[in-house]
Structure formats: C-alpha cells, structure tokens
C-alpha positions in Angstrom: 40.9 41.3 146.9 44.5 41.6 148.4 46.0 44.9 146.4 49.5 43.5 146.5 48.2 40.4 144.9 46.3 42.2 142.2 49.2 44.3 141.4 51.3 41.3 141.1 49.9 39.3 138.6 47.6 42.1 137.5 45.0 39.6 138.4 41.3 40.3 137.3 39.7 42.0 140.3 36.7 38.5 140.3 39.1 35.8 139.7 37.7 33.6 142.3 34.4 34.4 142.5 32.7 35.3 145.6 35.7 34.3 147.7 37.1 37.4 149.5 39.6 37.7 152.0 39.5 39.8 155.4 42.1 40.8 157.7 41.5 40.9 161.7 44.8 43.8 161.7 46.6 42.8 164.6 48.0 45.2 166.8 51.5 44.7 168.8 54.7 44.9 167.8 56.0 44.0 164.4 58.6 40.7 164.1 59.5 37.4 162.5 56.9 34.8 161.7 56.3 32.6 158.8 53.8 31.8 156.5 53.5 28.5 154.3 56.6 26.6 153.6 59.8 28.5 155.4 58.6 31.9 153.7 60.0 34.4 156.4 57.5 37.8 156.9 58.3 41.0 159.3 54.8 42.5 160.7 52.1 42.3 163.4 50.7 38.9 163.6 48.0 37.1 165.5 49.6 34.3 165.8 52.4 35.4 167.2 55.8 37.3 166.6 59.8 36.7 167.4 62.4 39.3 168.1 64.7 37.3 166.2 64.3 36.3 162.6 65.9 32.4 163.6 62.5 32.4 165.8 60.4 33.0 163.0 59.4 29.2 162.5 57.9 28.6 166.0 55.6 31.5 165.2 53.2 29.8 161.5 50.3 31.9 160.7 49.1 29.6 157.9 48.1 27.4 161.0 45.8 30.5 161.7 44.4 31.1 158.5 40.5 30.5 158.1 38.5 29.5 155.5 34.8 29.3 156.2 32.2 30.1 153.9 33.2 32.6 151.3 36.0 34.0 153.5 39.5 33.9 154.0 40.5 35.0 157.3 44.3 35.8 157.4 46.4 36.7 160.9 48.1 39.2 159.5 48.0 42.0 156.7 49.6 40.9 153.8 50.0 44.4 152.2 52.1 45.5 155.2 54.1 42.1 155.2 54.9 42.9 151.6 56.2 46.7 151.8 57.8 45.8 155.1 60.3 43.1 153.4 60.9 45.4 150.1 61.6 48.1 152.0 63.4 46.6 154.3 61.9 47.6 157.8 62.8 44.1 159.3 66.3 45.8 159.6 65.6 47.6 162.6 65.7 44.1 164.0 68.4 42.8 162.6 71.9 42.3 164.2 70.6 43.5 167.4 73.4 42.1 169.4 75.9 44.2 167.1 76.2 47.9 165.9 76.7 47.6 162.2 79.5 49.6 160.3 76.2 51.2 158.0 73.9 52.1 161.0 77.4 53.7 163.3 76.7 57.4 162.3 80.2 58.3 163.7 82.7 55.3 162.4 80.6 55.8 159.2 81.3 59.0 158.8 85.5 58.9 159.8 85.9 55.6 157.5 84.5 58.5 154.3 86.9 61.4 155.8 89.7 58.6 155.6 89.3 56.5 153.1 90.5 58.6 150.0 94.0 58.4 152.0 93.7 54.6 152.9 95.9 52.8 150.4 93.5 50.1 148.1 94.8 47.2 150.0 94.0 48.4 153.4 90.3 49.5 152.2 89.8 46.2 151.1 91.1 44.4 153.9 89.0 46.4 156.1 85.9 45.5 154.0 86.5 41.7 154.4 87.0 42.1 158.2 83.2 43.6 158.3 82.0 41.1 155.7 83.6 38.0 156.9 80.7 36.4 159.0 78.1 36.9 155.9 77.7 33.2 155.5 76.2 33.0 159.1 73.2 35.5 158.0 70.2 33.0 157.6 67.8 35.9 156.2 67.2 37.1 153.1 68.5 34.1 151.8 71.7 33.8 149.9 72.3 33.6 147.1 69.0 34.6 145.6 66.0 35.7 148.1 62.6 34.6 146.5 60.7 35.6 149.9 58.1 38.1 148.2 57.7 36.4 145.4 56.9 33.2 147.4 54.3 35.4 149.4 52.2 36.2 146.6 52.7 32.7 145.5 51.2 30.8 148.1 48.6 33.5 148.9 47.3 32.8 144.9 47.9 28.9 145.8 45.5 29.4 148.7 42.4 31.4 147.0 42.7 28.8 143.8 42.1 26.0 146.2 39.6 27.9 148.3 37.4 28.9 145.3 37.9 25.5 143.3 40.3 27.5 140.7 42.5 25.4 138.7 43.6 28.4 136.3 43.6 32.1 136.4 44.5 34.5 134.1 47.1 37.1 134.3 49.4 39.6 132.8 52.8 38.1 131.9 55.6 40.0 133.7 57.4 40.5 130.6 56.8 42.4 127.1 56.5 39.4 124.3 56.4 36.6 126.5 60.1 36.9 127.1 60.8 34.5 129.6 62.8 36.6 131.6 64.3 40.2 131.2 68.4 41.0 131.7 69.9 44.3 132.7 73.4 45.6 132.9 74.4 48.8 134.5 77.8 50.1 135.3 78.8 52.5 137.9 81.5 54.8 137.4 83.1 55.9 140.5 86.4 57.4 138.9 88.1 59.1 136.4 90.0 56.2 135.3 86.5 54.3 134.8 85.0 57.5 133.2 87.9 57.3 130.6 87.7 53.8 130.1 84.0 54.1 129.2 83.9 53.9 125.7 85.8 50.8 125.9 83.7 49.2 127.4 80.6 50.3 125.8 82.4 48.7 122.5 82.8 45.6 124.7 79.4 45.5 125.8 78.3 45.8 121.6 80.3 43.3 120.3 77.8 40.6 122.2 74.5 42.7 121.8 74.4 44.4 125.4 73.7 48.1 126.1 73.9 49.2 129.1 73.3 52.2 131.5 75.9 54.5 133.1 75.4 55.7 136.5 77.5 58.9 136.7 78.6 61.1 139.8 77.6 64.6 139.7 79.9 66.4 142.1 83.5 65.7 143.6 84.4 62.8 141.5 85.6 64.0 138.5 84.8 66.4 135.3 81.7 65.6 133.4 82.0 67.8 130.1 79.4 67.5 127.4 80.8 65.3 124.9 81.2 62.2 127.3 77.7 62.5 128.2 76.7 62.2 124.0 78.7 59.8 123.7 77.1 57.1 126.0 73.9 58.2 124.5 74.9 58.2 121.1 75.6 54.4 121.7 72.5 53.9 122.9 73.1 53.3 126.0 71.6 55.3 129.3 73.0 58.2 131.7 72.0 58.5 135.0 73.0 60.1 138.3 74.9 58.1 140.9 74.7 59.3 144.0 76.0 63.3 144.7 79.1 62.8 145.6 79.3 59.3 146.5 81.0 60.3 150.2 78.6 57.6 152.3 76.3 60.5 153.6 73.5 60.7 151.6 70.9 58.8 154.0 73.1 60.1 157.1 70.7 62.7 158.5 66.8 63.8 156.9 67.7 67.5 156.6 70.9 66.5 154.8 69.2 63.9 153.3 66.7 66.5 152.0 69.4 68.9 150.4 70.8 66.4 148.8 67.8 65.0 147.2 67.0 68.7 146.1 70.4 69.0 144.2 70.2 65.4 143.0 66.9 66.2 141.3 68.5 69.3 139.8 71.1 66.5 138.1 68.6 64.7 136.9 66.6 67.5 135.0 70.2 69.1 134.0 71.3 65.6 132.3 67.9 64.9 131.5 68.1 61.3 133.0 65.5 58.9 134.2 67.4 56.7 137.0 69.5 56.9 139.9 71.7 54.9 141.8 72.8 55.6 145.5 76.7 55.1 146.0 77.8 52.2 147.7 73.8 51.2 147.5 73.5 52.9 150.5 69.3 53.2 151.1 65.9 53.9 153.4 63.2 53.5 150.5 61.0 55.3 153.2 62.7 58.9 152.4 62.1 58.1 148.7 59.1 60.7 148.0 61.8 63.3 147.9 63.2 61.9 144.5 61.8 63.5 141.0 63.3 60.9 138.8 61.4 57.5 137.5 63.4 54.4 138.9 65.6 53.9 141.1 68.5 50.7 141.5 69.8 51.3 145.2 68.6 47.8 146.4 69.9 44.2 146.6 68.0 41.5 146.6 70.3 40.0 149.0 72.7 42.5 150.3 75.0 40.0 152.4 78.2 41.3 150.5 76.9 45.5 150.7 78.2 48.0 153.6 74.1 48.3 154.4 72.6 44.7 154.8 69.4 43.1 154.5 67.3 42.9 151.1 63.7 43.7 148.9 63.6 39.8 149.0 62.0 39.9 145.3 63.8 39.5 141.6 60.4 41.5 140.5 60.3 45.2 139.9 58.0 47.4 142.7 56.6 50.6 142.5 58.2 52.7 145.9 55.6 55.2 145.6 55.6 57.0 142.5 59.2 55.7 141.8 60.0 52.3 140.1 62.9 50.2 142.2 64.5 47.6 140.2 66.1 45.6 142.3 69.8 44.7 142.3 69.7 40.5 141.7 73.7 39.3 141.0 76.4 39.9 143.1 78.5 42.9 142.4 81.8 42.6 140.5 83.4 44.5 143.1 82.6 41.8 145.9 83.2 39.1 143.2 86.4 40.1 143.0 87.7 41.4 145.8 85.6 40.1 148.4 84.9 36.7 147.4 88.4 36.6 145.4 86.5 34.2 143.1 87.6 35.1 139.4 85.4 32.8 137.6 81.4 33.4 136.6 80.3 30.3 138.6 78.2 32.3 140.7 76.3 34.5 138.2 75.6 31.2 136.7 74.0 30.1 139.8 72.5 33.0 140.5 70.9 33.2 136.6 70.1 30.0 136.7 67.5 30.3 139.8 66.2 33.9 138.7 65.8 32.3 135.2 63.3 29.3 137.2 61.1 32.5 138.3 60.9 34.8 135.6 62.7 37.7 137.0 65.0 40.5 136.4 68.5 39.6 136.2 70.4 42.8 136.7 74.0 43.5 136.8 76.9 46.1 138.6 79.9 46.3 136.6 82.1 49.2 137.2 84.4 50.3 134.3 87.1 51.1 137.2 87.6 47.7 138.0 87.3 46.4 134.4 90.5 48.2 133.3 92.3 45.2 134.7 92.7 42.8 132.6 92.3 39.5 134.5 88.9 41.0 135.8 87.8 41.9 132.0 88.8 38.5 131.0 85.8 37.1 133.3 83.7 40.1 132.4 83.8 39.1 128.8 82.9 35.6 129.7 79.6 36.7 131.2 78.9 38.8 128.4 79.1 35.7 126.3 77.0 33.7 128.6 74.4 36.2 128.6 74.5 36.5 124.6 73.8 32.7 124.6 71.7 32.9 127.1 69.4 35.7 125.8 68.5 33.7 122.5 68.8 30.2 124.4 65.9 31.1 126.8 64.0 33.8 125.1 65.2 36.4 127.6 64.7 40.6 127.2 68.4 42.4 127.5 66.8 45.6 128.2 67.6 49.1 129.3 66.6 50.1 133.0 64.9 53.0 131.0 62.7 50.3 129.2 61.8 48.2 132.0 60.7 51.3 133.6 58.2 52.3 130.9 57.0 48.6 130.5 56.8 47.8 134.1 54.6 51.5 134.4 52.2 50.7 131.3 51.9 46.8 132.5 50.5 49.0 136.1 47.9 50.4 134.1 46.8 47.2 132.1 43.9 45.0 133.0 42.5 41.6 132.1 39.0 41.8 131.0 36.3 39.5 130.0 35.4 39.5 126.6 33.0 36.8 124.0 33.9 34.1 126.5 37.4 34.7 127.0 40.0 37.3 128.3 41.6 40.0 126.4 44.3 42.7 127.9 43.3 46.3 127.7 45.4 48.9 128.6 48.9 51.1 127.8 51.0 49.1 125.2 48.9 46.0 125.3 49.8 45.2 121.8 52.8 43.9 123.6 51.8 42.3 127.0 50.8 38.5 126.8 47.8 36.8 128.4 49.0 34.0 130.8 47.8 31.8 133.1 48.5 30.5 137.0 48.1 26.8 137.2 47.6 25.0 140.0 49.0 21.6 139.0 48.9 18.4 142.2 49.5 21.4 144.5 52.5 23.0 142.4 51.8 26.3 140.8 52.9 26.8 137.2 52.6 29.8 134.6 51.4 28.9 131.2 51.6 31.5 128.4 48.4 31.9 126.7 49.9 31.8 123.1 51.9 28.8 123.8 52.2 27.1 126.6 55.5 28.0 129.0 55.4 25.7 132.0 58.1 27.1 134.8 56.5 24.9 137.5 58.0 26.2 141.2 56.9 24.7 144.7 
C-alpha cells in the first residue's frame, strides 16, 4: 500500500484485500499535471508534464491509471507528489517570468537593512505594491487550498471501487471525535506587543482560548524571566520566533546552519516545543537541522506572505522528525493592512470550508497590532465566533503543544482486527475514535464509529 495513504487515514495495512498498487516511476523532469477532478500535482509523470501550473489540465494522469487484475497501475509516484506540494518544491516553477521580492537575495537583503528606518506607512505601501496582483495566482487555491487532502481522497475513492469497498475503517484525525481542532497563536514582533501581552492573554480567557506566544530571541527586545512565567502560568505556550526576525534566516545554508544551531540553543534555554520563522519565511528541505518538535512556518495558501506558494493541506504532516502545522486563516496583519477589510467575513469563510473537511483551523494574531483599538474590536469578534463555534460544532481549541503530542501518538496507532470487528491499539488510544470512509453514489463521506458524523465532500 501507498505509505502516504496509510499515514493519512492510518488505514489498516489489508484494507482492500489483495488489491495493491504499483508505480512505473517515471523519469524526466518534474511539472504540473492533474489527477482526478482539477486536483493540481508537481512531479514526474508518464503521462506528461507542463512548465506552467495553468497547463496542468492538458496533462490528466487518471486517464493513465490501470486497473487490471489485482493491480493498480498509477503514472506517477504519489509519495513524491505529496512531499513535493507540502513542501513546496513546485515553487522553483513558479512565477518564472518574474524575480520575486523572497527569492531576490540582494533587494531582500537592502529592504531588511532599511526597513527599521522606513516610516510604517511607506513599509506598507510597499507591501501592497508586491502583493497587488495576488488575485491573478490560480495555484494553491485561494482562499483555502484542499489540494493534498483531495489527493489522498480520490486515491482512497479509487482502491474502494477497485476492490468493491464500500467502507473502511480509519483513525479519526481528532482526539474525542472532535469534529475539527482550532488553534491560535500570536507573534510578538515588538516591545510594544511584548508589553501588551498579558492583555491580551486576559482577552483570549474571557471566551475560553489559550493560546501560544512565539517570542524573538535576539535583537527585538528584553526577554527577562518573569514575562516568560507569566505566559506559562496562564497556561498558555512559549516558543521561539525566528532569531532575530531580520529576513535572513533561509538566506544562505551556512548561515542558515548557524542560525539553526543558536535557535536550538533558545529552544532548550526556554524549554519550548515550537518555532515559528519570522515573516514565515521557509524551505522545509533544510528542516533536519531543527531540535524542536513542531514547527508553524507554512501557509496553506501563502498568496498574502513575502514567500508564496503553499503545503496545500489544512492537515498536520510530519517534515521529518518535526511536526508542521500548517498556517490555515489569513494573517491579521494582511487582514488589516493588506486587504484593509476590518470585518471577520473572511475567517468566516475560510472556517466555514476547513470546518467541511475536518482540519486545523489555526490563527496569527500579533499583540502589536491588537493595541489598536479598531483592530481589537474585530479581534474580539472572532474570539466570540470561535467560542460559539467551538461548542456549536464540537471543535478542539487546542494548544500547538497538544496537537503535537496527539498528532505524534495518533502516528503510532493502528487499526486492528479483533472478534469480528476493529479496535485501535496504540499511544493514547483511550482517546482516538474508530471511523469510517464511505463511499456513498461516488461521494466519499466519514462516519464516526460511535455515532455516525456524515461530512460528505466530492
């Protein structure tokens, strides 16, 4: 069986009996193709590949996909398809007719020298000259990217109907059958947002929400002792943003790799599980320098972000040894000043599709930007959707720290066959959930073993 597949849905390694896939791994170079309805891949392909990701549809390889006997013959290697769009290697072939402000080493690098002189208006106007053609990107989709999680989708939908499966079982994504799980997380790039801090963590309790501090080590501003307690004597998380937040992290490997060194000396000083690169600045490929457990450096859909592209997934993934948890909603920041929208209209929209697929709804909001008061006003009127929401929909309002340790124990759970039925061993099972893909008229939809949760998807 497919590994990404299995580590999905933690799918029992028989489910379909003697059907078995096998890959012909093509050779070439990698592009855009499709496979199934409009889901976009980056990889080798028999069937052929585009240069350009608005090519990708003449190129189908579920036109190429075999099914004879017990096989399925796909075109292309899935696994690779899968750690190509989380990690965001379609990139390299992105924008090729333009040098983006991210990938220009040199303007990069002035723009950081500068920008602590640059008066706030003229930073953000300069950030909305970059971003203004966003609406023309077609890929990852805006405003949520489901790509991945289609991909595992329809290659499920395709064994079911191959081995005659109308239901297999799984391992819910979430502890307790929660039908989702909800993060916030706030970055604090200043002193001013240091100081305002407990504030905000006040804010965040009156409506039930804790949430995790990213913190920068170096540069920024003083870090003594007692702020540090403080956060975690409200139960809320610290972790390490960044070193000194200047843009030059992923600049150069060598610097890269002294960074990473003194950023893992942070981490074991504060005694903190999670990072966050500054200005989500990323290459997921240099990540086996990291020591510390999860990381939150990556949009979903990074159309608003310095760095574009996109993991294309609202599910956690395991980058190695370290857990990414991808960043799903918009940034307040580009809410605010970017979009100049000062309502929650688009959270809502963005909640409302994640909520359809069960994912991680995860949130930026930085404590600098909250001090003003119009922006808090709309700050506190998501935090009062989300406490409605959370007991509404049966959702998990979690710590990253928590979805790290369930995410790692569901990685080590299994489904089993047991007295004619299925039973979860494993790390924690007492808190996983049996549950079920269905495959419905053609439609796939998850049923919770305890009691039945449709969330029925094409």
């Amino acid at each position: 069986m497919i590994r990404a597949l299995l580590d999905y849905y933690r799918l029992p390694p028989d489910s379909f009996g003697g059907v078995s896939p096998t890959i012909d791994f093509p050779s070439g170079e990698n592009g855009f193709f499709e496979f199934g309805e409009k889901n976009i891949c980056y990889g080798r392909n028999q069937s052929g590949v585009s240069a350009n990701v608005e090519d990708a549809g003449k190129f189908d390889a579920s036109r190429d996909v075999q099914t004879g006997g017990e096989t399925i013959r796909l075109p292309f290697d899935f696994n690779e398809v899968i750690e190509n769009l989380r990690r965001e290697r379609y990139r390299r072939n992105m924008n090729a007719d333009r040098k983006s402000f991210s990938a220009n080493k040199v303007v990069r690098k002035i723009y950081y020298l500068v920008r602590e002189w640059l008066p706030v208006w003229l930073r953000r106007r300069l950030q909305k000259i970059y971003l203004r053609r966003w609406k023309e990107l077609q890929f990852p989709a805006w405003p949520v990217d489901f790509t991945v999680d289609n991909l595992h989708d329809e290659l499920l939908r395709l064994f079911m109907k191959k081995s005659g499966t109308k239901k297999v079982p799984f391992i819910w994504f979430w502890p307790e059958g929660a039908s989702g799980c909800m993060i916030m997380t706030h970055d604090v790039e200043t002193s001013a947002g240091r100081d305002f801090t407990s504030a905000l963590m006040d804010l965040d309790a009156s409506y039930g929400i804790k949430a995790s501090f990213q913190v920068v080590p170096e540069e920024r501003y003083e870090l003594p002792d007692c702020y540090i307690q403080q956060i975690r004597d409200h139960g809320c998380e610290f972790n390490v943003h960044d070193l000194s937040h200047d843009g030059q992290l992923y600049q150069r490997r060598d610097i890269f790799l002294q960074r990473a060194e003194r950023i893992n000396e942070y981490n074991k000083k504060y005694n903190a599980r999670g990072f966050r690169a500054g200005v989500m600045y990323r290459d997921l490929d240099w990540y086996e320098a990291y020591d510390f457990s999860y990381d939150m450096s990556v949009p979903n859909v990074a159309h608003l972000e310095p760095q574009r592209g996109g993991c294309c997934t609202v599910m956690p993934f395991f980058v190695g040894k370290i857990l990414e948890l991808p960043l799903t909603t918009t940034q307040d920041y580009s809410l605010f000043y970017i979009l100049n929208d000062h309502s929650i209209d688009l959270w809502k929209t963005q909640l409302d599709l994640i909520r359809e697929r069960n994912g991680l709804m995860s949130f930026i909001a930085h404590p600098d930007y909250l001090i003003n008061q119009r922006n808090r006003s709309v700050y506190e009127s998501l935090l009062k959707y989300l406490r409605q929401m959370v007991t509404r929909e049966n959702i998990w309002a979690a710590l990253p720290g928590d979805v790290d340790r369930w995410w790692r124990a569901r990685s080590q759970m299994k489904v089993v066959s047991r007295d004619g039925g299925w039973e979860i061993e494993g790390p924690e099972k007492e808190r996983a959930r049996l549950a079920y893909a269905v495959l419905d008229g053609g439609r796939m939809k998850y049923e919770l073993a305890e009691v039945a949760q449709e969330n029925v998807h094409k």
